[in-house]
C-alpha positions, 0 to 999 in steps of 0.5 A: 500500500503505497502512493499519496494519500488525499484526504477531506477529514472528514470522518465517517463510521463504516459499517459492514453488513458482511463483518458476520462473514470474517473469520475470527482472529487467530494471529494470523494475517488477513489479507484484503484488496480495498478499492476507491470509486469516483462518486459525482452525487453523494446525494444519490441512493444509487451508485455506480462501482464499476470500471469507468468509475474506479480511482484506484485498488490497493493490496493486499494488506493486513486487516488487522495489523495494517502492513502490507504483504512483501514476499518475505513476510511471515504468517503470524500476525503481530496486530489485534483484531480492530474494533467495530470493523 
């Protein structure tokens, strides 16, 4: 996960419907992809997320200690489980 960063600070609590899905921590990487969209109306109930409007895909990276993968990184996680992912 490298590059600039940009940022409004604006903060917002992100809630995931799919939470329920993740595996418990077990001192062990998980590695995800995130992935960033242009959106031209906030205001709009519905969203296009698709390749036209796609800024930018990072990853993988470690949900829980927040590093990203090189190929000399090791199994065992040395983060904690984040609170309210």
């Amino acid at each position: 996960m490298s590059g600039r960063v940009y940022s409004t600070g604006i903060q917002q609590q992100a809630v995931s419907k799919f939470a329920a899905a993740l595996p418990e921590f077990n001192g062990r990487h998980l590695w995800i992809f995130t992935g960033a969209w242009v959106v031209q109306n906030p205001a709009r109930s519905h969203h296009n997320f698709d390749m036209e409007n796609l800024l930018t895909v990072d990853g993988p990276g470690c949900l829980h200690c927040e590093q990203h993968w090189t190929p000399t990184i090791g199994a065992k996680c040395p983060g904690e489980p984040k609170e309210n992912r």
